[in-house]
C-alpha positions as a LaTeX table, in Angstrom:
\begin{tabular}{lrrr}
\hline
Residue & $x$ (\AA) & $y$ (\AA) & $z$ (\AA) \\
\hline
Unk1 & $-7.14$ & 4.64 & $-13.43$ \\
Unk2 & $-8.57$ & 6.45 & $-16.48$ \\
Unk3 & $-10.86$ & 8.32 & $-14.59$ \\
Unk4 & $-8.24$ & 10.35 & $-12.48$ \\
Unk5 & $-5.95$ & 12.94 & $-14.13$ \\
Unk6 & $-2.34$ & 12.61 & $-14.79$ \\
Unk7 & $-1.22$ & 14.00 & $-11.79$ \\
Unk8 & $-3.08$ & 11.76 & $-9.20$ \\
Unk9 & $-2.32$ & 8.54 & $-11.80$ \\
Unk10 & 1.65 & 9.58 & $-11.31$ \\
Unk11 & 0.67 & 9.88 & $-7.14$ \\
Unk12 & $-0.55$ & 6.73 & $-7.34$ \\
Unk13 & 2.06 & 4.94 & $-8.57$ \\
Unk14 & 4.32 & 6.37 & $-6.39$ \\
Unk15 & 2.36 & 5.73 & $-3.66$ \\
Unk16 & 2.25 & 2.14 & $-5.02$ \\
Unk17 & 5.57 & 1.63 & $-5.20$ \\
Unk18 & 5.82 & 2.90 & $-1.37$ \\
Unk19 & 3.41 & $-0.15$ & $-0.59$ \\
Unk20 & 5.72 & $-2.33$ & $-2.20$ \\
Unk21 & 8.98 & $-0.97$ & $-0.59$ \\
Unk22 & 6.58 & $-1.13$ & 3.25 \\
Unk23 & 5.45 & $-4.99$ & 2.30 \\
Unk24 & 8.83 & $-6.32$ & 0.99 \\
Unk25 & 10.42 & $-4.74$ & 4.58 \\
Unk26 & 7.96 & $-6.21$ & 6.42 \\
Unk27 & 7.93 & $-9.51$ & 4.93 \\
Unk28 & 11.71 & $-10.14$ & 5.38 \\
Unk29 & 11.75 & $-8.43$ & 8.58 \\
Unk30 & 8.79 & $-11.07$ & 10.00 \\
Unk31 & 8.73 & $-14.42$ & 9.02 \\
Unk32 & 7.37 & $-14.36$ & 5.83 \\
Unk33 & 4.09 & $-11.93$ & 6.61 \\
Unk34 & 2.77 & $-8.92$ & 4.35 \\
Unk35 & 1.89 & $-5.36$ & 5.85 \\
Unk36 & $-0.04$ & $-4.39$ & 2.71 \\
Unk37 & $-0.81$ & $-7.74$ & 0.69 \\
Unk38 & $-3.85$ & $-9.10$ & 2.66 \\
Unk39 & $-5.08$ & $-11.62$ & 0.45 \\
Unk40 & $-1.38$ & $-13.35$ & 1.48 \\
Unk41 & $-2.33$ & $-13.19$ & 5.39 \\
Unk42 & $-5.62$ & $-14.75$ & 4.97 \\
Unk43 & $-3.89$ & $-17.55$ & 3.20 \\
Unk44 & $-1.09$ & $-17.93$ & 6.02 \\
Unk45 & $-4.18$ & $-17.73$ & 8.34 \\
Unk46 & $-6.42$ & $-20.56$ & 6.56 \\
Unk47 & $-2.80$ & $-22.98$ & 6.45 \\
Unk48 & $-1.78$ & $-22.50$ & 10.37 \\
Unk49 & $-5.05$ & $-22.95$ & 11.63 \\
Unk50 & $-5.28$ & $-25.81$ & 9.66 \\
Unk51 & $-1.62$ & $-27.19$ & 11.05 \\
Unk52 & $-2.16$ & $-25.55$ & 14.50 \\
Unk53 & 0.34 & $-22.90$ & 14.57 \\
Unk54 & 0.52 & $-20.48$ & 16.63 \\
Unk55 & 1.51 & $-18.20$ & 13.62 \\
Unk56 & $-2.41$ & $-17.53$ & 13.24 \\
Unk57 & $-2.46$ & $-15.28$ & 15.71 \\
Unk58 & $-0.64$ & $-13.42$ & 13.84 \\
Unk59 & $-1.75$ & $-13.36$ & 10.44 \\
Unk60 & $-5.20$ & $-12.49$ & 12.39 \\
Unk61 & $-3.54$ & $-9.47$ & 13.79 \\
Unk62 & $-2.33$ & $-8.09$ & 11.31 \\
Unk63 & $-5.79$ & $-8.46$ & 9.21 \\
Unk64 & $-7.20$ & $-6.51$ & 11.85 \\
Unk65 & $-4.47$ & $-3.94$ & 12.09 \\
Unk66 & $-4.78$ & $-3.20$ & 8.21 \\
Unk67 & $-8.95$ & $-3.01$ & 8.40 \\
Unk68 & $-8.59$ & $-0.71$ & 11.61 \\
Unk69 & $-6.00$ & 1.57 & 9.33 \\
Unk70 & $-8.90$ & 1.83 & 6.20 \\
Unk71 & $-11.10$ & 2.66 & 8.87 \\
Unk72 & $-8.54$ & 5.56 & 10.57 \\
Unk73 & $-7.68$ & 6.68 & 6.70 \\
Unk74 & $-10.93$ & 7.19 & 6.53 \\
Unk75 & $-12.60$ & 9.46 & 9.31 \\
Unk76 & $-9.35$ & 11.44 & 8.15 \\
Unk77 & $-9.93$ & 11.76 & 4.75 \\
Unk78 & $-13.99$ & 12.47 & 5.87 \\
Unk79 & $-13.00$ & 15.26 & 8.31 \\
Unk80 & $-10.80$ & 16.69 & 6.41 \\
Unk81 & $-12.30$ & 16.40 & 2.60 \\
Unk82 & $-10.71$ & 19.52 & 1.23 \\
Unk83 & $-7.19$ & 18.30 & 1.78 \\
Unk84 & $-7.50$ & 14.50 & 1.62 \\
Unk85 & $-4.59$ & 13.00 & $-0.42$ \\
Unk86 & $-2.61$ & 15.57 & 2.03 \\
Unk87 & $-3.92$ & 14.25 & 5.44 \\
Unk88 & $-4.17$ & 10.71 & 4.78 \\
Unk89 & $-0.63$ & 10.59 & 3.50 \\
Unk90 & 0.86 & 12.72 & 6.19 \\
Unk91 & $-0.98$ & 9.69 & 8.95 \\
Unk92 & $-0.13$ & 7.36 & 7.03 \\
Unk93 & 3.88 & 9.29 & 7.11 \\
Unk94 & 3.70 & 9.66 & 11.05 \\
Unk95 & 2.85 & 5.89 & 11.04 \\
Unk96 & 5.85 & 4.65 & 9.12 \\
Unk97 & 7.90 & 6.55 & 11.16 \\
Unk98 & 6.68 & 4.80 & 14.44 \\
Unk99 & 7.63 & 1.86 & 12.50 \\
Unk100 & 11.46 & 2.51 & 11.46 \\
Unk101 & 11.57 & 3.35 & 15.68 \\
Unk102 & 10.13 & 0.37 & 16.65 \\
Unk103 & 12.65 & $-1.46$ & 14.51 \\
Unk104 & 15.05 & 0.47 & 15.55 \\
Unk105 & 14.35 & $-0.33$ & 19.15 \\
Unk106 & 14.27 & $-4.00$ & 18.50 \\
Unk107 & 10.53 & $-4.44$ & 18.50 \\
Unk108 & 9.50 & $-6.58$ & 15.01 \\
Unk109 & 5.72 & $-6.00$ & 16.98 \\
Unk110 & 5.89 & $-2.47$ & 16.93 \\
Unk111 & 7.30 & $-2.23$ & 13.27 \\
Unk112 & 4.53 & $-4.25$ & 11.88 \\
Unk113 & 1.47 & $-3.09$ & 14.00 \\
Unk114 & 2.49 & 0.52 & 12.96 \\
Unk115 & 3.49 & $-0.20$ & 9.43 \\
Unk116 & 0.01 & $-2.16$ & 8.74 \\
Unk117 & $-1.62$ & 0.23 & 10.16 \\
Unk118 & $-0.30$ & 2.89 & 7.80 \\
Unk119 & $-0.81$ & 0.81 & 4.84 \\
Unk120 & $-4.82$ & 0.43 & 5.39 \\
Unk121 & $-4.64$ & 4.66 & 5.67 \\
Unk122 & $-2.88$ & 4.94 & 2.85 \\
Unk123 & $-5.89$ & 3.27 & 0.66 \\
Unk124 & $-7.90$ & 6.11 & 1.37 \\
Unk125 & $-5.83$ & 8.77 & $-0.68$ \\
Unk126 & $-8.32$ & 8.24 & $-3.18$ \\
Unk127 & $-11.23$ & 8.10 & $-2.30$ \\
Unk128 & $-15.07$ & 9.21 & $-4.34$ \\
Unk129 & $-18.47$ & 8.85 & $-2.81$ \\
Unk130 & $-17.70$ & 7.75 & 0.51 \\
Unk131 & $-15.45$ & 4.74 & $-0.51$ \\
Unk132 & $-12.21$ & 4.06 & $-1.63$ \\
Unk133 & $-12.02$ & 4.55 & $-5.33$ \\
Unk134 & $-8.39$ & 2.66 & $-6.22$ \\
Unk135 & $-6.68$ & 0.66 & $-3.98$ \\
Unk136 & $-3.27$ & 1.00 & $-4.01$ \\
Unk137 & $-1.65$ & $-1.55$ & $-1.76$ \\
Unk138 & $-3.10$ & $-4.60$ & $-3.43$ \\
Unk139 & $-3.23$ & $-5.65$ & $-7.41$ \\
Unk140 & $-5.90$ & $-8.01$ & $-7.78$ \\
Unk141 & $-7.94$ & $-5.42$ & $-9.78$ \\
Unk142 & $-5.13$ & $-4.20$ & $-11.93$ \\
Unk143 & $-4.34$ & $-7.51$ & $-13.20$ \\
Unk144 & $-7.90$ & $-8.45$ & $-13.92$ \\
Unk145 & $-7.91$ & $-5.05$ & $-15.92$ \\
Unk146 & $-4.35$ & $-5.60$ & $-17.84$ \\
Unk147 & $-6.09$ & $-9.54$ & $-18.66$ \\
Unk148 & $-9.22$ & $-7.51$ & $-20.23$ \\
Unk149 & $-7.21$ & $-5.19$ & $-22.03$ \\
Unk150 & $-5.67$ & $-8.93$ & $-23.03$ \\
Unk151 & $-8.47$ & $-10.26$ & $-24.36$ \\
Unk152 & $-9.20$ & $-7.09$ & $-25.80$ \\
Unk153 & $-6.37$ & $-7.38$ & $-27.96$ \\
Unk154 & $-6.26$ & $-11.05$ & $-29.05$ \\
Unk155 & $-10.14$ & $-10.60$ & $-30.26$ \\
Unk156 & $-10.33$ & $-7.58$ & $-31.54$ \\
Unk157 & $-12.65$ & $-6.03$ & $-29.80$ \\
Unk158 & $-10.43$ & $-3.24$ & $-28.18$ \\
Unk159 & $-12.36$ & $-3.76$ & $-24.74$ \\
Unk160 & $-10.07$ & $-2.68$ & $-21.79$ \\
Unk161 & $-7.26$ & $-1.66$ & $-23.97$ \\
Unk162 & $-7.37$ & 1.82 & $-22.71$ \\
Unk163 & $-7.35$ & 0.79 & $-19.03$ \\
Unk164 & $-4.57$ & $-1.88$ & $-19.32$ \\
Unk165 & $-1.71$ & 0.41 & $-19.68$ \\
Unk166 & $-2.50$ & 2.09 & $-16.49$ \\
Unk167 & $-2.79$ & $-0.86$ & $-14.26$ \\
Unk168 & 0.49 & $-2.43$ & $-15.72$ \\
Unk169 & 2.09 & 0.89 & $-14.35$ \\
Unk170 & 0.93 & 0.41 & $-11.10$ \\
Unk171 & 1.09 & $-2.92$ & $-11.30$ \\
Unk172 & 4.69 & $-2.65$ & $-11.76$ \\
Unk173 & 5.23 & 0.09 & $-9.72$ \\
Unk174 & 4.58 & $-2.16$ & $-6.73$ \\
Unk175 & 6.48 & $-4.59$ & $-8.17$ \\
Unk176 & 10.02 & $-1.92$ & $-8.49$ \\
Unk177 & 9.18 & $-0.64$ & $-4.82$ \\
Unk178 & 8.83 & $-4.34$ & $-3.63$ \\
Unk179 & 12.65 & $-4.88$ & $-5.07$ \\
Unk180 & 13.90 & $-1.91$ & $-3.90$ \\
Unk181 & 12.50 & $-2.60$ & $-0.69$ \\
Unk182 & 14.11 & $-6.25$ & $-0.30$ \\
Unk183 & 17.23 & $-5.27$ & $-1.92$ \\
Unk184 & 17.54 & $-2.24$ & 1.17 \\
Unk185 & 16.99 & $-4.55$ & 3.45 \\
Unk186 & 18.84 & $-7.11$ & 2.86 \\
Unk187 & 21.69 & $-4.83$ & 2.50 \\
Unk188 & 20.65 & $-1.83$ & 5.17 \\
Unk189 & 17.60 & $-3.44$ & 7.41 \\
Unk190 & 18.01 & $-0.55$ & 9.71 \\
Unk191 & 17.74 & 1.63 & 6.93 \\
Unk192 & 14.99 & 0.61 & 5.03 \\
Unk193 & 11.94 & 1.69 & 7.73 \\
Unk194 & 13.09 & 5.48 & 7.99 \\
Unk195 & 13.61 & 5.29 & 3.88 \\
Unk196 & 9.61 & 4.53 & 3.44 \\
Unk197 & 8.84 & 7.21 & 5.77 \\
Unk198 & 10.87 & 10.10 & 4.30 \\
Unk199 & 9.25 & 8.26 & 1.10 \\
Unk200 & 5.75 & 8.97 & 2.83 \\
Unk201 & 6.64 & 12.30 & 3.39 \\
Unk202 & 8.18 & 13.05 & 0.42 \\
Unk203 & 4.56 & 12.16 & $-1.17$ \\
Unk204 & 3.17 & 14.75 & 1.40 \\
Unk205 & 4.90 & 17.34 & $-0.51$ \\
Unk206 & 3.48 & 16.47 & $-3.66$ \\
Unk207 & $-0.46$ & 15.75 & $-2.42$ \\
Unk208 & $-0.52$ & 19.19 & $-1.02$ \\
Unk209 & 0.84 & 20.88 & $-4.21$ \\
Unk210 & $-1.45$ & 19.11 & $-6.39$ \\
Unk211 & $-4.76$ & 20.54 & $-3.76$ \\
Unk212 & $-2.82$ & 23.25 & $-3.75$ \\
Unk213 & $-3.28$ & 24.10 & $-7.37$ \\
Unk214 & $-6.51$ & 22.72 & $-7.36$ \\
\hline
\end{tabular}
């Protein structure tokens, strides 16, 4: 997180607390499986094919719906390099509003193909040679990074401390959109798909003043 400046660190949480909102929707809305959080759908995966449920199928889809969104964020933020964070976020938008219609139609399919889809895109907002520099729909790394800055502490040493910080934002950014996100839907579940996109869109306006400026 250190390396970006304070403007794309504050986009990123943002767009991290979006993820959060997008999973905790879909998660309620679909028996218990994650639109951004892959690492949890390849665990559902490995336990129904071990118990033989037809649930597999689609844990498996929705793997391959989220690798075939990095791969669309991607030939977008490629073609159009000069306004990236703009692009990607504007797909990624579009998508989320294909979503709240699909739920809106009655079609839990349609919500979470679309919405999975958008939250592989959205990974690309950020992206340096060629690959995706900080992923923003999982926390795996941020953790690992707020442990360092941990260990960093209790020795001494000061290793990680400056990095810590900045992953327990967007480590908790997730976390707030993630509550937000159940506590909408719970209370407004035909509310809380066109609230991400507006969300996504609201994001749009802020990527394109930042490349704007830049």
């Amino acid at each position: 997180m250190l390396q970006f400046a304070r403007a794309e660190r504050l986009l990123a949480y943002a767009i991290a607390g979006l993820a959060g909102f997008v999973d905790a929707s879909g998660f309620l809305a679909a028996d218990r499986f994650f639109v951004s959080f892959m690492s949890g759908n390849t665990t559902r995966l490995g336990v129904e094919l071990a118990g033989g449920g037809r649930a597999a199928l689609v844990a498996g889809l929705l793997l391959a719906g989220f690798v075939a969104g990095v791969a669309l964020g991607a030939v977008i933020a490629e073609k159009v390099a000069s306004r990236r964070k703009t692009a990607v976020l504007t797909g990624s938008g579009a998508l989320l509003l294909l979503a709240a219609a699909g739920q809106a139609l009655g079609s839990t399919e349609a919500f979470l193909g679309f919405a999975v889809i958008a939250m592989g895109a959205i990974n690309n907002v950020f992206r340096r040679d060629g690959q995706v520099a900080l992923g923003v729909t999982y926390m795996t790394g941020a953790l690992v990074r707020m442990g360092e800055g941990l260990a960093g502490w209790l020795t001494g040493s000061g290793h990680g401390a400056r990095g810590a910080l900045p992953s327990l934002i967007l480590w908790s950014s997730l976390a707030a959109g993630a509550c937000g996100g159940a506590l909408l839907f719970l209370a407004y579940p035909a509310l809380a798909p066109w609230l991400a996109g507006v969300w996504a869109f609201t994001l749009v306006a802020c990527a394109w003043s930042m490349e704007r400026a830049r």
